[in-house]
C-alpha beads as a LAMMPS data file, in Angstrom:
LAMMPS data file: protein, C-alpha beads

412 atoms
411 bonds

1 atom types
1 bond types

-500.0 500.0 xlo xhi
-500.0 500.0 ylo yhi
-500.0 500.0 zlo zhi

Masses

1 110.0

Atoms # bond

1 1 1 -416.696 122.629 237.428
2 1 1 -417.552 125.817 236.190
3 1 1 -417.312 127.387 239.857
4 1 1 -414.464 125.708 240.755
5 1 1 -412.193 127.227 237.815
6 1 1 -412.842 130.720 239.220
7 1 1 -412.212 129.491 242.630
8 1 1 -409.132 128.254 241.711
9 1 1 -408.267 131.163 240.014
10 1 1 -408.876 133.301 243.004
11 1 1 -406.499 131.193 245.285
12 1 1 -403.761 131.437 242.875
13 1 1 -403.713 135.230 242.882
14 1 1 -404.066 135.126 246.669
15 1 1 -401.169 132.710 247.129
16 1 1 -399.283 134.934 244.973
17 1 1 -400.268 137.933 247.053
18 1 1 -399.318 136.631 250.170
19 1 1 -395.709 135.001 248.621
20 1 1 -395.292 138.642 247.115
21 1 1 -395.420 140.162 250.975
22 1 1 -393.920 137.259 252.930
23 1 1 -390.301 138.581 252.914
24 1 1 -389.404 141.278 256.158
25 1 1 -388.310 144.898 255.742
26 1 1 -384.859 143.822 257.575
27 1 1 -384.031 148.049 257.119
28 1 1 -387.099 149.061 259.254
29 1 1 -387.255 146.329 261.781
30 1 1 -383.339 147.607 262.910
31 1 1 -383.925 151.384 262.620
32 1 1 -383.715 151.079 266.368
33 1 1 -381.112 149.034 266.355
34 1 1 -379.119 151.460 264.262
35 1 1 -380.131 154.354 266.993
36 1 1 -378.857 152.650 269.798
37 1 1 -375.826 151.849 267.585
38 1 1 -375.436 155.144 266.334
39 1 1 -375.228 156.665 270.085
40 1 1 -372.909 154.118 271.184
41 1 1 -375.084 152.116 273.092
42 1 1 -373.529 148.511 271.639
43 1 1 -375.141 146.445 274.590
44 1 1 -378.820 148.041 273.017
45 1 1 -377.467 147.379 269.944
46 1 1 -376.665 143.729 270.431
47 1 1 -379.295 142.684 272.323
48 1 1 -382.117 144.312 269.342
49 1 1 -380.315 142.323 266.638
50 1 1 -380.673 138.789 268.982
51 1 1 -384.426 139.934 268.832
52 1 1 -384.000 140.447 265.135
53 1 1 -382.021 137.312 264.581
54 1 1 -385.021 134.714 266.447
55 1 1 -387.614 136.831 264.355
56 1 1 -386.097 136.834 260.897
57 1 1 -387.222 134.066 258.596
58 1 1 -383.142 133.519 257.933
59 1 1 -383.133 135.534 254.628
60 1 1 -381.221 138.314 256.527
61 1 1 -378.838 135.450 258.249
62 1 1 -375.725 137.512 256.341
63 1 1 -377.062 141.169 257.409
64 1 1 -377.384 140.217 261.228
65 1 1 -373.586 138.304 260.945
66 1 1 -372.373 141.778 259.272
67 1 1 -374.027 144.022 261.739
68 1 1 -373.583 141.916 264.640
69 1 1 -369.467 142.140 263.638
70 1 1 -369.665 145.890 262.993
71 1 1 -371.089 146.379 266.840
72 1 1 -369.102 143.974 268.151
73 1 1 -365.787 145.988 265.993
74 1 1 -366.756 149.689 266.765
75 1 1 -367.249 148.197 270.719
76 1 1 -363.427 147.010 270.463
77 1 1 -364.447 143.601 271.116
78 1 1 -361.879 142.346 268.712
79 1 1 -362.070 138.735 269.251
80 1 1 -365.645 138.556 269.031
81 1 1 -365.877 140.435 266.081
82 1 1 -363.213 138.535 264.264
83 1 1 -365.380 135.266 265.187
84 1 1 -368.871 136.851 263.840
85 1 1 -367.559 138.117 260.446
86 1 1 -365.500 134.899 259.657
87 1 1 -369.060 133.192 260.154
88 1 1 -369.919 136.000 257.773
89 1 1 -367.368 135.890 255.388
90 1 1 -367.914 131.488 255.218
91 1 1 -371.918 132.130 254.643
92 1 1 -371.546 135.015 251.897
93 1 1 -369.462 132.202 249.668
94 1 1 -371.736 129.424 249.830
95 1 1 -374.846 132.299 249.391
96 1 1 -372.645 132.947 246.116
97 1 1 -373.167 129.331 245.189
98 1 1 -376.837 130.532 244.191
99 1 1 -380.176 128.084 244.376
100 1 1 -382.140 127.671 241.404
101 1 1 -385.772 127.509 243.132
102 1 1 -384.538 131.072 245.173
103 1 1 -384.241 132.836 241.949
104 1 1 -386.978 131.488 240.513
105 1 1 -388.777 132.920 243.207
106 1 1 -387.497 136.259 242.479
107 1 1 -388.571 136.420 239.021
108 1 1 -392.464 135.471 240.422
109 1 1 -392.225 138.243 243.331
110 1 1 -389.368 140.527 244.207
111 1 1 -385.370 140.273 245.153
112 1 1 -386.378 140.781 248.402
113 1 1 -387.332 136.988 248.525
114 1 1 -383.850 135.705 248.310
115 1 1 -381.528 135.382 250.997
116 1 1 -379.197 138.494 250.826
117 1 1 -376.108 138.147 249.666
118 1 1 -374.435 141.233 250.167
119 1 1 -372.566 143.618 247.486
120 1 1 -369.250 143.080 246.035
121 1 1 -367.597 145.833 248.232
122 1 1 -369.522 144.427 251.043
123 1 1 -367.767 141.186 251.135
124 1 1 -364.496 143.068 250.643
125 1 1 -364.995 145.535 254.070
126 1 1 -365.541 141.973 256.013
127 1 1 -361.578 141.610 255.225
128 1 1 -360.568 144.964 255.767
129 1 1 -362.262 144.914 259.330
130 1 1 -360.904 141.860 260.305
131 1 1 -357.496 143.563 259.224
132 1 1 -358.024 146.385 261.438
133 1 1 -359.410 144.010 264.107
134 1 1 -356.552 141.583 264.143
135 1 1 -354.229 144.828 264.409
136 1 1 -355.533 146.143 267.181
137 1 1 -354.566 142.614 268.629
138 1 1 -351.512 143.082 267.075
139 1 1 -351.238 140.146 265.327
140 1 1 -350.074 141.929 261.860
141 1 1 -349.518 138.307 260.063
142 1 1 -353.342 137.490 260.738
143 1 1 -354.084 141.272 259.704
144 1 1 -351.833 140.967 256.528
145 1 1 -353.193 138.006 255.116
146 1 1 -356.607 139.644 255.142
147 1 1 -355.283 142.621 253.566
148 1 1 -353.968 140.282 251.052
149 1 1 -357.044 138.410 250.599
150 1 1 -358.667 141.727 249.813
151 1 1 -356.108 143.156 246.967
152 1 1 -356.877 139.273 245.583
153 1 1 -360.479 139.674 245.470
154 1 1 -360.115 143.015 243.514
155 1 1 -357.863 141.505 240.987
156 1 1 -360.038 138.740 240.176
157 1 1 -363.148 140.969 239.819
158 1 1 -361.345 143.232 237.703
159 1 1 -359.158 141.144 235.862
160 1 1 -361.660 137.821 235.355
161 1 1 -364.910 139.005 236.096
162 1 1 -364.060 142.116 234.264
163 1 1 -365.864 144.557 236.525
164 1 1 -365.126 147.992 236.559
165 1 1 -363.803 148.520 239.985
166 1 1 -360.184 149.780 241.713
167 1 1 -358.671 148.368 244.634
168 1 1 -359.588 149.721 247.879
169 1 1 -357.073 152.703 249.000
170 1 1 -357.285 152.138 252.668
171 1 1 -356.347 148.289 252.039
172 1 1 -353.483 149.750 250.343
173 1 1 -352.454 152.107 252.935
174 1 1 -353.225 149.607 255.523
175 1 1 -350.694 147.406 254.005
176 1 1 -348.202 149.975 253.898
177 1 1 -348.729 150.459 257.954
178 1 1 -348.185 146.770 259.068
179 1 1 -345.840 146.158 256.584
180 1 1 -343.782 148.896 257.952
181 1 1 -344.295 147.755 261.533
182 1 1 -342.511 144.474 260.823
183 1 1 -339.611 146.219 259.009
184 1 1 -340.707 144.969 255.837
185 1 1 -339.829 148.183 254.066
186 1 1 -339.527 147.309 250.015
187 1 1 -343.217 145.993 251.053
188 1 1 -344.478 149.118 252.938
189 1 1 -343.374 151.207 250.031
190 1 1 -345.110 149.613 247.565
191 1 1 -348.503 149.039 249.199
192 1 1 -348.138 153.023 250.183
193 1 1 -347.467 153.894 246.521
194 1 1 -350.308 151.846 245.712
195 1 1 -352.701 153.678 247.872
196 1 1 -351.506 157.253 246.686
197 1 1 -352.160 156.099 243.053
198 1 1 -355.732 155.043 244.228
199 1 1 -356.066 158.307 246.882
200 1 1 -353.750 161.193 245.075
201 1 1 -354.811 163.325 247.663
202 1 1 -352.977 162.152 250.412
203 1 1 -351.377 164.837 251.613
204 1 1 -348.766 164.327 254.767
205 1 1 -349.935 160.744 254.963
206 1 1 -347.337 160.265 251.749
207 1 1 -344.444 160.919 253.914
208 1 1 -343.347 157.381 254.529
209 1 1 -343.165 157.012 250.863
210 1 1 -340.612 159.872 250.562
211 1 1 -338.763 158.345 253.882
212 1 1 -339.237 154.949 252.331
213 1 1 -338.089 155.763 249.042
214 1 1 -334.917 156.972 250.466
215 1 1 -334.137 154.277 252.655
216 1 1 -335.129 151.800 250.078
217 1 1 -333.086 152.901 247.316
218 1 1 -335.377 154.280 245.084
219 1 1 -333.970 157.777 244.184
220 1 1 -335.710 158.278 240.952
221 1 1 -338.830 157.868 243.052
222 1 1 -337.663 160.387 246.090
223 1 1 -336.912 163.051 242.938
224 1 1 -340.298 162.437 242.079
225 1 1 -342.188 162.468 245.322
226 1 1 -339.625 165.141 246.638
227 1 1 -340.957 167.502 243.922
228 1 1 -344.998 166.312 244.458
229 1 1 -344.740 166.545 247.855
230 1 1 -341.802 170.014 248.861
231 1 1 -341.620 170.841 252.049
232 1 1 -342.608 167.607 253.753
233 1 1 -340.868 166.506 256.796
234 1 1 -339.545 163.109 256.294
235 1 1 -336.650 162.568 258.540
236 1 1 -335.758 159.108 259.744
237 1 1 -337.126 158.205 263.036
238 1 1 -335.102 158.875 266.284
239 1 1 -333.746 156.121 268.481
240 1 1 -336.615 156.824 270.895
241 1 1 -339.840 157.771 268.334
242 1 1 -342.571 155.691 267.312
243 1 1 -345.884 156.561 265.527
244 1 1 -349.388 156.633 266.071
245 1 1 -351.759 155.719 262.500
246 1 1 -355.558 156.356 263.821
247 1 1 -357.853 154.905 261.044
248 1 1 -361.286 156.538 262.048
249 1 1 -363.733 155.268 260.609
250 1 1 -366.279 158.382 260.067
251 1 1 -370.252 158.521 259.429
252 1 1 -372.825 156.529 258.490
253 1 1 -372.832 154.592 255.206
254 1 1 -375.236 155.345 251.989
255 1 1 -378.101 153.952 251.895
256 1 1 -380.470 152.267 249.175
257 1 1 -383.920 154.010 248.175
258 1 1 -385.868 153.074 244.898
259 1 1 -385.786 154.609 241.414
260 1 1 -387.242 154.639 238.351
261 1 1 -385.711 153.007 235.386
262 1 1 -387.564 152.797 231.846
263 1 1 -387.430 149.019 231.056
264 1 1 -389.043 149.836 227.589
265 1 1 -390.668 152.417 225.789
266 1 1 -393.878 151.900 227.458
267 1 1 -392.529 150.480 231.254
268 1 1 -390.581 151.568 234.569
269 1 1 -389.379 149.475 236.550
270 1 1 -387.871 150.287 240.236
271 1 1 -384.490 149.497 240.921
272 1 1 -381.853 150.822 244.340
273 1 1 -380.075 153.314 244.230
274 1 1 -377.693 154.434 247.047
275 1 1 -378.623 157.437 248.468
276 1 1 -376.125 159.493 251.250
277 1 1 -377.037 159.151 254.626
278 1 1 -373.811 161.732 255.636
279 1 1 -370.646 163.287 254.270
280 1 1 -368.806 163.315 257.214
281 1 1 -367.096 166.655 258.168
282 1 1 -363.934 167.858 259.257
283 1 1 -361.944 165.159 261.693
284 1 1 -359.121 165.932 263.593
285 1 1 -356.285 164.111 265.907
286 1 1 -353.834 165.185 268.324
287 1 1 -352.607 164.065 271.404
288 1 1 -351.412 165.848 274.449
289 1 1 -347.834 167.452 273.431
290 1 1 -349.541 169.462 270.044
291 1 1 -351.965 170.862 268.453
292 1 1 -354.285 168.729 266.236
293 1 1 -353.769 167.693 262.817
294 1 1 -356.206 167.172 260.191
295 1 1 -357.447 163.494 259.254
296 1 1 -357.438 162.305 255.475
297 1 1 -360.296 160.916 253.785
298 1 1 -358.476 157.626 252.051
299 1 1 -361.391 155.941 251.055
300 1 1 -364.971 156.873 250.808
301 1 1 -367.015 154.035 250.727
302 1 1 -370.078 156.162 249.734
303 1 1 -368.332 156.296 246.484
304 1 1 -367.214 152.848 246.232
305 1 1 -371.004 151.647 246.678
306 1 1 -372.400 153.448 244.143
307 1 1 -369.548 152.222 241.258
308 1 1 -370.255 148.688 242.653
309 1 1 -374.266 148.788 242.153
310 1 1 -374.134 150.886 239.375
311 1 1 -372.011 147.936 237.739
312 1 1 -375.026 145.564 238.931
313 1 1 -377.996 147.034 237.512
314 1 1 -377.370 145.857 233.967
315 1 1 -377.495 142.315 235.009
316 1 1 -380.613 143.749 237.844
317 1 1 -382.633 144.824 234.151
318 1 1 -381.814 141.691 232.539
319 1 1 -383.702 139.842 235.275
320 1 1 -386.555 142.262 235.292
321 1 1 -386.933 141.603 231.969
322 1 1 -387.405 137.943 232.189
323 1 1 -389.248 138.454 235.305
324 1 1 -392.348 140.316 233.676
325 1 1 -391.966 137.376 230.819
326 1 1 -392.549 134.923 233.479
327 1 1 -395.212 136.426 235.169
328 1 1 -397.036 137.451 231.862
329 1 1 -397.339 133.481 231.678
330 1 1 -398.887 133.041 235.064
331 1 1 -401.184 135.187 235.030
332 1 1 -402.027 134.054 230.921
333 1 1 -402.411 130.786 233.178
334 1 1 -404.458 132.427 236.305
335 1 1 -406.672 133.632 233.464
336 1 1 -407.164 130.473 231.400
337 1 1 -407.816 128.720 234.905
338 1 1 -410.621 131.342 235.981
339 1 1 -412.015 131.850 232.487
340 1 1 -411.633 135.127 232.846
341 1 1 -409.470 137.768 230.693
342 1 1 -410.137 140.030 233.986
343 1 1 -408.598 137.457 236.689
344 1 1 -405.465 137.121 234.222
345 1 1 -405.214 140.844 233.953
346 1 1 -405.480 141.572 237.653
347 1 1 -402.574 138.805 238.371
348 1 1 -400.249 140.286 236.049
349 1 1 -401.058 144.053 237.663
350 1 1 -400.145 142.230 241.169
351 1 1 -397.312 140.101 240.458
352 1 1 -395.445 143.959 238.869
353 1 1 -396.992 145.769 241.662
354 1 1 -394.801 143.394 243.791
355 1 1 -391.613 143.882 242.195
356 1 1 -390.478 145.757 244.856
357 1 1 -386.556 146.190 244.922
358 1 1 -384.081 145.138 247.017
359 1 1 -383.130 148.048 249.760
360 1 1 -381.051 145.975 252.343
361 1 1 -377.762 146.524 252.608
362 1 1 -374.638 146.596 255.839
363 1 1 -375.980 150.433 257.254
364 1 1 -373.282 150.109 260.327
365 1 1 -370.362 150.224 258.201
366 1 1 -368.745 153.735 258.023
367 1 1 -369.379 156.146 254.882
368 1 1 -365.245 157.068 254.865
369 1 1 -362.210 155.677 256.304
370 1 1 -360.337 158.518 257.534
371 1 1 -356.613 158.346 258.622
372 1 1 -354.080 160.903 260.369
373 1 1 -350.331 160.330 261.204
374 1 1 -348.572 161.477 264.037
375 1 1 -344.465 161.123 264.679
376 1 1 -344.220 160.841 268.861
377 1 1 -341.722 159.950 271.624
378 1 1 -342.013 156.583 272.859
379 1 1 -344.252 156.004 275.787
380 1 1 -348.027 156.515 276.762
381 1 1 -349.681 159.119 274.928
382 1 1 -353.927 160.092 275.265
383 1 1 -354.948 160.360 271.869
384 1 1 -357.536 162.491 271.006
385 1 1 -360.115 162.407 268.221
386 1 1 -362.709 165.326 267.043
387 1 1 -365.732 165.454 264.667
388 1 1 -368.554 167.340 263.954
389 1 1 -370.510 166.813 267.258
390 1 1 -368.571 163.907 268.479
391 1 1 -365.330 163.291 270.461
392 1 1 -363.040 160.597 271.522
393 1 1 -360.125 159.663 273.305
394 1 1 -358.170 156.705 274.481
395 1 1 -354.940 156.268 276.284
396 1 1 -352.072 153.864 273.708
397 1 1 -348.396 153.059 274.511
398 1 1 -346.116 154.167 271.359
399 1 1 -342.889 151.972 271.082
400 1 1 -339.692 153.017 269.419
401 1 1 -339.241 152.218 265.977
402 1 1 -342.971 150.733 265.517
403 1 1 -346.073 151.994 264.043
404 1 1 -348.845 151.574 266.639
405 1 1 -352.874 151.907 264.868
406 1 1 -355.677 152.966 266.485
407 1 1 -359.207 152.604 264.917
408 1 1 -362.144 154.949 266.553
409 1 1 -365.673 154.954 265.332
410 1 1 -367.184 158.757 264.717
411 1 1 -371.070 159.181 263.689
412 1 1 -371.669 163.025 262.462

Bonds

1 1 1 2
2 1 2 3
3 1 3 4
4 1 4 5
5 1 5 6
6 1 6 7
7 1 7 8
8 1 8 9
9 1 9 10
10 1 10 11
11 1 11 12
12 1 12 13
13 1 13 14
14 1 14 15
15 1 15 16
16 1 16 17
17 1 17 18
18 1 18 19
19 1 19 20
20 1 20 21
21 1 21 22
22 1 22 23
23 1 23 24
24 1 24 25
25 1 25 26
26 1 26 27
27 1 27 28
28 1 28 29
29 1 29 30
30 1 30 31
31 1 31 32
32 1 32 33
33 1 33 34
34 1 34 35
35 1 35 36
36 1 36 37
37 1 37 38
38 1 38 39
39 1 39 40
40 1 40 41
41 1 41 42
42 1 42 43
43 1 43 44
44 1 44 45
45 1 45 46
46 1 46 47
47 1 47 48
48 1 48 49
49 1 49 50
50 1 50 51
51 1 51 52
52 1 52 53
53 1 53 54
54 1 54 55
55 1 55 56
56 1 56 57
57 1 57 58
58 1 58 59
59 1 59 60
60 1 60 61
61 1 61 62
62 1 62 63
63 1 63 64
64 1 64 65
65 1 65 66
66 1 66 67
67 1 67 68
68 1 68 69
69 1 69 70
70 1 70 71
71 1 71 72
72 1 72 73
73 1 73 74
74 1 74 75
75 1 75 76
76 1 76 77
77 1 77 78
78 1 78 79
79 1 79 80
80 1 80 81
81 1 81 82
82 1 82 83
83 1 83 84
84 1 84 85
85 1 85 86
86 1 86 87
87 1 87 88
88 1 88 89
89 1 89 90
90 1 90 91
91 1 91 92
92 1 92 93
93 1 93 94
94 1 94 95
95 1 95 96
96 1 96 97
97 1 97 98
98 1 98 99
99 1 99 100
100 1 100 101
101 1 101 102
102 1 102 103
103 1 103 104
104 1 104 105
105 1 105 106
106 1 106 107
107 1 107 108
108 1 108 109
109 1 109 110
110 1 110 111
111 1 111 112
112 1 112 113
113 1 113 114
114 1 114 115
115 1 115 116
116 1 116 117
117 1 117 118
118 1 118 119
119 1 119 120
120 1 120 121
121 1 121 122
122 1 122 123
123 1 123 124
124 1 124 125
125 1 125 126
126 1 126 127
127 1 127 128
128 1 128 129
129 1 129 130
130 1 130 131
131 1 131 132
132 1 132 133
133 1 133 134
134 1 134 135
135 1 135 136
136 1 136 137
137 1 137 138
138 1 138 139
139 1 139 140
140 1 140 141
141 1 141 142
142 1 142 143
143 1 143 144
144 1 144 145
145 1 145 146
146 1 146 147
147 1 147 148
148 1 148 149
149 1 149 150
150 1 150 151
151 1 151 152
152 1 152 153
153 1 153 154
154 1 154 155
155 1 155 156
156 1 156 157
157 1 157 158
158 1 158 159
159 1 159 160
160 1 160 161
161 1 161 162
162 1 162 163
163 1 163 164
164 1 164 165
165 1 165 166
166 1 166 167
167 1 167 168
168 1 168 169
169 1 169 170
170 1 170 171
171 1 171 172
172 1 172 173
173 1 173 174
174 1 174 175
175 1 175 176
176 1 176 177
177 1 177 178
178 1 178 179
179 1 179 180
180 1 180 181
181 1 181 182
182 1 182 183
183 1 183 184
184 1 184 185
185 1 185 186
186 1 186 187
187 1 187 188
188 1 188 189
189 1 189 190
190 1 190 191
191 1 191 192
192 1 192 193
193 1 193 194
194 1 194 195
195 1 195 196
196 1 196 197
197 1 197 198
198 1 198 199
199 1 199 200
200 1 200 201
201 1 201 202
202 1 202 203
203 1 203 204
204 1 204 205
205 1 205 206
206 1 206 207
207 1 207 208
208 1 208 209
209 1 209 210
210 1 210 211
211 1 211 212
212 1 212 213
213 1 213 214
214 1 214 215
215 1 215 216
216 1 216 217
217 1 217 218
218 1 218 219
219 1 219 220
220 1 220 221
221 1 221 222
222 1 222 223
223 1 223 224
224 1 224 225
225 1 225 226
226 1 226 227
227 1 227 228
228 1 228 229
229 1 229 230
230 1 230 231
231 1 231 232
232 1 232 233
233 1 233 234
234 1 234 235
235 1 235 236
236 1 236 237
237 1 237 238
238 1 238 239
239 1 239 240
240 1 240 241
241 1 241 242
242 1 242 243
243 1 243 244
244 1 244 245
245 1 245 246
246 1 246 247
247 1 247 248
248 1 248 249
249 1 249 250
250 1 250 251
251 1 251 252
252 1 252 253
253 1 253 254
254 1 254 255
255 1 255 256
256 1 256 257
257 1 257 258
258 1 258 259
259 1 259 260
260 1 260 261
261 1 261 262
262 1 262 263
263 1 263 264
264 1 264 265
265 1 265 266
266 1 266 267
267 1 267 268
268 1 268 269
269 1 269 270
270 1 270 271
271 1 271 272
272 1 272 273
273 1 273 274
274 1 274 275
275 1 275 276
276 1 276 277
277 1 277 278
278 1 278 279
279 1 279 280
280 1 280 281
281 1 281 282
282 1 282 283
283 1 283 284
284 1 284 285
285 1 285 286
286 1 286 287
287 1 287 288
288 1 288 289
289 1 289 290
290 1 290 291
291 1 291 292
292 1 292 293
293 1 293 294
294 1 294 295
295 1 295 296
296 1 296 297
297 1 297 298
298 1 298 299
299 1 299 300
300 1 300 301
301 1 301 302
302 1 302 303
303 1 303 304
304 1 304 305
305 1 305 306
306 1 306 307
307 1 307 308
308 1 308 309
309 1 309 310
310 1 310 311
311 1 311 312
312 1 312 313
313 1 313 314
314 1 314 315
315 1 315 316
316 1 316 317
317 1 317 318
318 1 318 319
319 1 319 320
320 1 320 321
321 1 321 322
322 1 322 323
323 1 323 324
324 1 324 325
325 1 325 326
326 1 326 327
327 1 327 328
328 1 328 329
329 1 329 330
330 1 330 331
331 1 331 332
332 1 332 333
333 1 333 334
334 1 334 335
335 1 335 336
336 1 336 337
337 1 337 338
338 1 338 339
339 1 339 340
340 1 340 341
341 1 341 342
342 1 342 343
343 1 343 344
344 1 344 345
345 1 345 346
346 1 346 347
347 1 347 348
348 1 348 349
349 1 349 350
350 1 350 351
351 1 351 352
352 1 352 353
353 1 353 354
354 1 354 355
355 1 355 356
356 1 356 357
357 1 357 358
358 1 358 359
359 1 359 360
360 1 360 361
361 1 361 362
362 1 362 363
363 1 363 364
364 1 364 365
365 1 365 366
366 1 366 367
367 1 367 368
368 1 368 369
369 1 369 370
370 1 370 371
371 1 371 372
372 1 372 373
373 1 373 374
374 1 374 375
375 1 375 376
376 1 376 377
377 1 377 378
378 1 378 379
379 1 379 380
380 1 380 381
381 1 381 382
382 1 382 383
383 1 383 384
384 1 384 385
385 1 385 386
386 1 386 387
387 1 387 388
388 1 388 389
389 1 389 390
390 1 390 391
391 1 391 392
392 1 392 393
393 1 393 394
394 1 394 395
395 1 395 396
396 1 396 397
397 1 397 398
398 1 398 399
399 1 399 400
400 1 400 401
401 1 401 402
402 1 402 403
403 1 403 404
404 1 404 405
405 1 405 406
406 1 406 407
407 1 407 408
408 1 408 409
409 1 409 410
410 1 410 411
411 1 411 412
């Protein structure tokens, strides 16, 4: 008996060894992935993340439905991406429906042995692409009730979850665009008022709010914007003019690296922190008849990212706290088993040397949603887009009186 307590012992600390390393580095097994992305190779792309997909032990499931709908979105293969992130969108609720045994798990080891379950904002871009995706289908109903579902998600957060976020400004202003395509104009105005309160810095993208305003009614509002904004054209359309709205969306999002935090006096624990993979520079758009114009940044979602995990890591400390509780008991137990103070000591130094943290997170999604605005004769235009090494262009058909989007991805 006497050997067999050590041996025991010994097994236990293995086991927990082995459960401590079991989970995949999902970020390192699709840097490639992300190259071939990145250059605009989306066949590459797709085909890595099938290999990904039949290797993974399905605790990345969400990550490969959110990348695999990013590829399939920045390809223009609308349809398919609406499909993948729906299947997205359905597995990140019943992920929220948390199991008991999963988190245990992560209190004995790391977060990393959970399924992932993707951020807050995360789950809110997987409406705000299939917005964009069912415009460029234009079908705006489809693309409006996911804009909707988005400005509800907020409010509950903020309102009965009480977390500290805002609404997203290019949902807003996204609104504001289909609204104003189906002639919906009280509507338009108020989801573009919306998104200048979240994005003050708007520029000439306010101008429908001052033509709005005006055709609307609203004249103590015109005053208002007339004096914020002097000098901007605003004119109703012409009989023949349409416009062009090209949402681009611009860089490569932040990405998560560990840091310290002080968990008590005499402990640090690592938690993620997001860390900026690029700023995106200077994008502009023009099409054939005139010189380019300048795109807006209306949303940065480097910045969102950090508010939302910066909100997280109070509840992130709380569980590191009752993590090294619970493994201070195992390895009291490992110990008591062995009948050794040593064994017990060396299992507690494992179990924290695992508690590695969490570092996935959606890497194809854009770092900013940039938009420009253009006023054009109906008929087939080539619109052209321009960023720091990178250029696009694409032939679209304005129509008079409607608002026709374009989306283009950019990587700096």
């Amino acid at each position: 008996m006497s050997r067999a307590r050590p041996q025991a012992g010994g097994l236990l600390l293995m086991a927990l060894v082995l459960l401590s390393g079991c989970a995949g580095d999902y970020v390192a097994r699709t840097r490639s992935l992300r190259g071939a992305y990145e250059s605009g190779d989306y066949g590459r792309a797709l085909s890595e993340l099938d290999a990904v997909e039949q290797q993974g032990s399905g605790k990345d499931s969400l990550l490969v439905l959110l990348d695999r709908g990013m590829v399939l979105h920045s390809a223009g293969r609308w349809k398919e991406s609406i499909e993948v992130l729906a299947r997205a969108d359905r597995l990140a609720a019943e992920l929220d429906a948390v199991s008991v045994s999963e988190e245990a798990g992560a209190l004995i080891t790391n977060e990393r042995q959970r399924a992932y379950r993707g951020e807050d904002f995360e789950k809110l871009m997987i409406s705000v692409l299939q917005a964009l995706n069912y415009a460029q289908l234009e079908q705006d109903e489809e693309a409006l009730v996911e804009v909707r579902r988005v400005n509800e998600r907020l409010r509950k957060m903020v309102v009965e979850e009480k977390k500290p976020y805002e609404q997203l400004a290019i949902a807003r202003y996204l609104g504001g665009v289909l609204y104003e395509d189906q002639r919906d104009w009280d509507a338009a105005y108020i989801d573009y008022e919306n998104a200048l309160r979240l994005a003050p810095g708007l520029g000439e993208l306010a101008e429908p709010l001052l033509r709005l305003a005006r055709r609307t009614g609203r004249q103590d509002e015109y005053e208002r914007l007339l004096a914020r904004f002097p000098g901007l054209p605003h004119a109703p359309l012409g009989p023949d003019e349409g416009q062009l709205v090209v949402i681009v969306e611009a860089g490569r999002s932040p990405e998560k690296e560990p840091a310290d935090r002080r968990l008590n006096s005499h402990e640090l624990i690592q938690v993620p922190v997001y860390r900026d993979r690029s700023r995106p520079g200077l994008v502009r758009v023009g099409v054939e008849s005139g010189p380019p114009m300048r795109a807006v940044t209306v949303t940065s979602l480097a910045d969102v990212a950090e508010v939302h995990l910066e909100d997280r890591l109070g509840r992130m400390l709380a569980k590191q706290v009752a993590g090294v509780g619970v493994k201070a008991g195992l390895a009291a137990g490992a110990g008591a088993l062995a009948r050794s103070e040593a064994v017990g000591a060396l299992t507690f130094l494992v179990l924290n040397a695992a508690n590695q943290p969490d570092l996935r997170s959606w890497l194809s999604l854009p770092a900013e949603f940039q938009v420009a605005r253009l006023r054009l004769p109906a008929g087939v235009h080539t619109v052209r887009v321009e960023g720091p090494g990178w250029r696009a262009s694409q032939q679209v058909e304005v129509k008079p009186g409607r608002v026709r989007l374009v989306v283009v991805r950019g990587y700096d």
